[in-house]
N, C-alpha and C positions, 0 to 999 in steps of 0.2 A: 340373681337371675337364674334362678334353676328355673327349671323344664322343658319346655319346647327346643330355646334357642341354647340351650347351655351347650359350651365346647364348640359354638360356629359362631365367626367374627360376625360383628354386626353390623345391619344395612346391606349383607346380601341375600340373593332369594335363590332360592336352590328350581331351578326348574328340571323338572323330570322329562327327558326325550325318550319317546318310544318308539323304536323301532317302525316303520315302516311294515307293512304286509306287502307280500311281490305280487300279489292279484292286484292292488292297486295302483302299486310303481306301472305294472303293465298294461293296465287301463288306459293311464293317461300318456303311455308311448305308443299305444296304437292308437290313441283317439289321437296324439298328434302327427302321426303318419297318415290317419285318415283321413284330417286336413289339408298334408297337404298332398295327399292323391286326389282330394278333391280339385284344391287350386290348379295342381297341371291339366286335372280333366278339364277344367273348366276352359285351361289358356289354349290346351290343344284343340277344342270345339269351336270357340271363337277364331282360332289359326285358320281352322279346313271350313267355318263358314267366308271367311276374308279372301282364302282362294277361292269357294265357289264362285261367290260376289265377281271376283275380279275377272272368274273363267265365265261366267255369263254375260258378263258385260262386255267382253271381247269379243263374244260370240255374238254382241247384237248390234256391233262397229261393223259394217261392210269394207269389203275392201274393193278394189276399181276393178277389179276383177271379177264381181258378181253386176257390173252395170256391161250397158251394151246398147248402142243405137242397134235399130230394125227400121229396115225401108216399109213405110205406110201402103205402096205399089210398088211393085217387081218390073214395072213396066209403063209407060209413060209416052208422050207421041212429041214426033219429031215437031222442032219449035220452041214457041215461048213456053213453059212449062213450068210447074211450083212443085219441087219436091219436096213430100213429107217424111220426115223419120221421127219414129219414136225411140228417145232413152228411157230402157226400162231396167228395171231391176231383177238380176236374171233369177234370184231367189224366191223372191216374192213374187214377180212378173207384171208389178205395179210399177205405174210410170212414172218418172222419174222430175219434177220440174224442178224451175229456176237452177239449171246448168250455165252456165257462162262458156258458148260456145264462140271459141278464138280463134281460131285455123281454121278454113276452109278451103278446099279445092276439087275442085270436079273435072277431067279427063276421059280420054277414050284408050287409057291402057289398057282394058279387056278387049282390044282390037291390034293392040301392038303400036298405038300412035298418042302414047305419053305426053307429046309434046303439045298435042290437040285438045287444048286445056280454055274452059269458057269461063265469064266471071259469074260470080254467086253472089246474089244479093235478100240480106237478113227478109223474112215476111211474117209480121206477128200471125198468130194462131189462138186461135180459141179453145183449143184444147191441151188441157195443162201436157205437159210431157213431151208436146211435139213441138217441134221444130222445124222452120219452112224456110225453102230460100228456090228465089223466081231465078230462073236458067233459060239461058237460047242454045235449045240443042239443035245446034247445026245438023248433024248429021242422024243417021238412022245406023242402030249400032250398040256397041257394049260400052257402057259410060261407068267412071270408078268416081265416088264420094270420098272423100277422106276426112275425116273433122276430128277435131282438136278439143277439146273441153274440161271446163272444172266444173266439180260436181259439190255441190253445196256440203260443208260437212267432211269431207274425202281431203286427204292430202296428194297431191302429184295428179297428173293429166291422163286423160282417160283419150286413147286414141283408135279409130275405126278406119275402116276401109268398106265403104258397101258398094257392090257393082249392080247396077239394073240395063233396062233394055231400053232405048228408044226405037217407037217402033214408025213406019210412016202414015 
């Protein structure tokens, strides 16, 4: 066996390794850094969309402090009487229904006689957002509303105080 193989044992194969060129070692360690600055771009854009998401959507939760009953009249006549108020929404200033209104009381503490307190009784109403309740105003005078209420959607009790007139 002379030529080729002579002087190398037999059954192995000589492989030649070449060197490496450092333009191409360098290629492929920025193209895998460029990967993964992609990946972080990527995870950090979906992050600051996930906050936007979550900072808009809080933004569009009200809180009990953007609602507010308003007296429908400032003024009303002494007697049998139906007072209207509307719950609206002080942002929007769109009315507010299906509240679950609990607590009621009506008085004559805008005159100093707190204790001059008359009973309220619930009156459906035909227009969404308001709320009515039939009253014998004794007297002729400054009368206080107070009401109590859950607001559909809203956690905790939304509470008013409205004074109007009765007049003779």
């Amino acid at each position: 066996m002379a030529g080729r193989h002579a002087g190398k044992p037999h059954g192995l194969i000589q492989v030649r390794l070449r060197p490496r060129r450092a333009s191409a070692w360098l290629n492929d360690e920025f193209g895998k850094l460029n990967m993964t600055f992609l990946r972080v771009k990527h995870v950090a854009a979906a992050a600051l969309i996930g906050l936007a998401s979550i900072g808009a959507a809080s933004r569009a939760w009200a809180n009990l402090e953007d609602y507010e009953f308003r007296l429908v009249r400032g003024e009303l006549k002494k007697g049998d009487a139906v007072i209207a108020v509307r719950l609206v929404n002080k942002r929007t200033g769109q009315p507010v229904p299906d509240a679950v209104i609990f607590a009621t009381r009506l008085d004559m503490g805008p005159e100093g006689m707190p204790e001059m307190a008359t009973k309220l009784t619930p009156v459906p109403s035909a227009e969404p957002g308001v709320y009515q309740f039939r009253a014998n105003l004794r007297m002729a005078g400054g009368w206080q509303l107070s009401l109590g209420a859950k607001v559909q959607g809203e956690t905790g009790t939304l509470e008013n105080k409205l004074e109007f007139k009765a007049v003779p």
